[in-house]
C-alpha positions as CSV (number, residue, x, y, z in Angstrom):
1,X,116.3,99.2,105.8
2,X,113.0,97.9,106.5
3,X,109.8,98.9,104.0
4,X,106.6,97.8,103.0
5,X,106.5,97.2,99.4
6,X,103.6,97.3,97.3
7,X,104.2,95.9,93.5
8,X,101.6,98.0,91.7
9,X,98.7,96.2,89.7
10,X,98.9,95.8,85.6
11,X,96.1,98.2,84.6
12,X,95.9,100.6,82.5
13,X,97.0,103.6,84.7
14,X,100.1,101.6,85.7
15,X,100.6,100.2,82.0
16,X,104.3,100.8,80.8
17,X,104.6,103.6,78.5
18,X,106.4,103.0,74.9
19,X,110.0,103.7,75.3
20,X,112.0,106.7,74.4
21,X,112.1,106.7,70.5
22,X,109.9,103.9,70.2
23,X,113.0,101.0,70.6
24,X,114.0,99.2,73.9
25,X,117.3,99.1,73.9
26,X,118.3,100.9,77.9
27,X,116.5,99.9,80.7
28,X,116.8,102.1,84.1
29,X,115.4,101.3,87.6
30,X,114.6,104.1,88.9
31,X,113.0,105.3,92.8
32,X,112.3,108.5,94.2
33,X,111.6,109.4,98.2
34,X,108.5,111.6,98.4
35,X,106.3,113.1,101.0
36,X,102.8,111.1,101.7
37,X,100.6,113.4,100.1
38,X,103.0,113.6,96.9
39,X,102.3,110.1,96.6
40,X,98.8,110.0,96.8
41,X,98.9,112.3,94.0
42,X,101.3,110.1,91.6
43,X,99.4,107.1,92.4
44,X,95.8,108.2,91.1
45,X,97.5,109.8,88.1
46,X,99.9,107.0,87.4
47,X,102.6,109.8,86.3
48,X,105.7,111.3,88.2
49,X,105.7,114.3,86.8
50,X,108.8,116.4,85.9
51,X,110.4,118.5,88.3
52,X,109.2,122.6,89.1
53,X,110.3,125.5,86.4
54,X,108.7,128.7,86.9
55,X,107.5,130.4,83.5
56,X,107.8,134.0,83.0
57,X,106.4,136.4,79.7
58,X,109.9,137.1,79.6
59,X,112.1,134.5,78.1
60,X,115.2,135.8,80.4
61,X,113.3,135.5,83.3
62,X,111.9,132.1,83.1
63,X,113.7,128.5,84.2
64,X,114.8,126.2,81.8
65,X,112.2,123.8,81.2
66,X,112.3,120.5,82.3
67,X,111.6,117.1,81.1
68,X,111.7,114.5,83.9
69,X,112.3,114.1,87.9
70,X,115.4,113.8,89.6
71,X,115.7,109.9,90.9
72,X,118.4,107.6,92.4
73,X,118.5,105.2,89.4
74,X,121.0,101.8,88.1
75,X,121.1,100.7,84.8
76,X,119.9,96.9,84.6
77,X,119.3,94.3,82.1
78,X,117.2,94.6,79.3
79,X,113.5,93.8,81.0
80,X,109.9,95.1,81.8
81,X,110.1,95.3,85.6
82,X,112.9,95.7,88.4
83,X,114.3,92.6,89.6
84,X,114.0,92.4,93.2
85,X,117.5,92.8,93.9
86,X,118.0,95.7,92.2
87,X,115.0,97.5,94.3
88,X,116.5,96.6,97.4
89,X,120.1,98.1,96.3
90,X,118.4,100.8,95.5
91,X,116.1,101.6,98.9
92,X,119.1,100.5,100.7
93,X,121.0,103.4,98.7
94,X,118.0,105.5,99.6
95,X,119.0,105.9,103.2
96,X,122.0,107.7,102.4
97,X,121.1,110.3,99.9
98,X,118.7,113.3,99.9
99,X,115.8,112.0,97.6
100,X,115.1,109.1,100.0
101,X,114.6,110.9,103.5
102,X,111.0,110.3,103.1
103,X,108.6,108.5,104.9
104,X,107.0,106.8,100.9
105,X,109.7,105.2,98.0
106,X,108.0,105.4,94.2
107,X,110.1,102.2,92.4
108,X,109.9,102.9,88.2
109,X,111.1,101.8,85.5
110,X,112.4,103.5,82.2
111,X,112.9,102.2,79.0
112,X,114.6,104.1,76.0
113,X,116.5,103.7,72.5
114,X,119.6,105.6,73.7
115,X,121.9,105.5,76.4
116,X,122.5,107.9,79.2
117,X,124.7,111.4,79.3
118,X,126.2,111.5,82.2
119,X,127.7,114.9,83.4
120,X,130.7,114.9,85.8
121,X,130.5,118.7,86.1
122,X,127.5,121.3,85.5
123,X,124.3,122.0,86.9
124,X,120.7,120.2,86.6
125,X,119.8,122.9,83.9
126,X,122.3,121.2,81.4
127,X,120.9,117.6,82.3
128,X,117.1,118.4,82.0
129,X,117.8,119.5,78.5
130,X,119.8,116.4,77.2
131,X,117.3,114.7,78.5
132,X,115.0,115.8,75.9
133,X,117.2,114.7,73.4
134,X,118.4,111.6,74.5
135,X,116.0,110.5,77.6
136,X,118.0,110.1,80.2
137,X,120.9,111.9,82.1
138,X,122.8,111.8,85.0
139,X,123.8,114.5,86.7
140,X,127.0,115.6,88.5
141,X,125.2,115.3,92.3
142,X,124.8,111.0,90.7
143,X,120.6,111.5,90.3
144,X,119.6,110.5,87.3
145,X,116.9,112.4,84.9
146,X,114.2,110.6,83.1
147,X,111.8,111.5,80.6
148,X,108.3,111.8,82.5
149,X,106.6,110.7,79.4
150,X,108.2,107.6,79.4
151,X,108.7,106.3,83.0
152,X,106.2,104.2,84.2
153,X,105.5,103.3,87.9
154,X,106.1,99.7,89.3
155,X,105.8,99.7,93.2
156,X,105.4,102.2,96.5
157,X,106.8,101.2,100.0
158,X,106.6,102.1,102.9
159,X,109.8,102.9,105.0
160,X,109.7,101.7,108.5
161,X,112.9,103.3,110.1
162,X,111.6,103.2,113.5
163,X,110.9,99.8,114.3
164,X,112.3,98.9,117.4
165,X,114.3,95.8,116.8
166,X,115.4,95.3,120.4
167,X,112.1,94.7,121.2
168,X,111.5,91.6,119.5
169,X,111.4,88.2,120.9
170,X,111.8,85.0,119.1
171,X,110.3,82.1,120.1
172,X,108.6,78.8,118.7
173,X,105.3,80.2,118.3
174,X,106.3,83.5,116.5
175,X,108.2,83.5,113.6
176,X,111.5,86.4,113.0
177,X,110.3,88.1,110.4
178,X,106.8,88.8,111.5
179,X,108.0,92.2,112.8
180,X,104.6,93.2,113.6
181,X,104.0,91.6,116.4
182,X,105.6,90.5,120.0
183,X,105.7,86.6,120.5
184,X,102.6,85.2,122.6
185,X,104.9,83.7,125.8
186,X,105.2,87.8,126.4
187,X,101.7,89.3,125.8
188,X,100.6,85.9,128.7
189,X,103.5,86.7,131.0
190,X,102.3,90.7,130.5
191,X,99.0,89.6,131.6
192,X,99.9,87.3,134.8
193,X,101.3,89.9,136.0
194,X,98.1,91.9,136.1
195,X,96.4,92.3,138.7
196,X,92.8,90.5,139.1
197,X,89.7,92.2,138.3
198,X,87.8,93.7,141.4
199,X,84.6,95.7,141.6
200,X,85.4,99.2,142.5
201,X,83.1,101.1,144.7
202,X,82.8,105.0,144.5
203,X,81.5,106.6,147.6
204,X,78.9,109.8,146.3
């Protein structure tokens, strides 16, 4: 897959929050397919906030609430930012599930004291509540739960699914990986071929 990453800058708004419990002890990378607008919106708050539950006066009528967004997430080393590697096994794995079918990737990172529940059977409800209690879980469906409160954001790309490869020529005056743009022998062939300019008279 090909994408436009964009590590994120260390201010304040994109600061690491303290891990879960206050002890660094797990370490998750973490990324999450969204829709443009969506990640406008998580990139001027600097927070992926936790996923919908509808509240109702009555207790029997209202969702379980929840605690953290669904990602595709890998446990790695102990560490305060995803090694590259990881981050391109997981927007590779992106392509082939649900939560990356979108045209923006959010990369994050968790950090927590415990380890993660995993659930082989059981619906999200179950996994949103360990989650409170431990910080992270993994459901049945393989997404993994994080606490909101302490996920913090490290990059955005942008997936470029459409490029046409085929249309690529490499040459020694344009490098291979500078997908952007055709190689210059075609854009002066392309223009040869043109006819000359002539002065065009209109009869009024």
């Amino acid at each position: 897959m090909l994408a436009l990453v964009f590590p994120l800058p260390s201010t304040s708004r994109f600061s690491l929050p303290e891990p879960f419990k206050g002890k660094h002890y797990v370490t998750w990378a973490l990324i999450q397919g969204i829709p443009l607008e969506s990640a406008q919106n998580i990139l001027l708050e600097g927070f992926i906030r936790p996923a919908n539950w509808s509240y109702n006066r009555d207790l029997s009528k209202s969702d379980v609430p929840t605690f953290g967004a669904f990602y595709l997430g890998r446990e790695i080393s102990k560490d305060n930012s995803i090694p590259e590697r990881a981050a391109r096994e997981l927007m590779d794995s992106s392509q082939k599930r649900g939560k990356g079918q979108q045209k923006v990737l959010i990369g994050a990172l968790y950090r927590g004291a415990e380890n993660h529940i995993s659930y082989k059977a059981g619906g999200s409800e179950t996994a949103q509540m360990a989650v409170a209690n431990s910080g992270i879980a993994t459901t049945s469906e393989k997404h993994a739960i994080a606490h909101s409160n302490h996920v913090g954001l490290q990059f955005f790309a942008f997936k470029w699914q459409n490029l046409p490869i085929d249309d690529l020529e490499d040459n020694d005056e344009s490098s291979s990986e500078n997908f952007n743009y055709r190689g210059k022998r075609r854009r002066t062939q392309d223009r040869a071929d043109e006819p000359p300019e002539s002065t065009h008279i209109c009869d009024r």
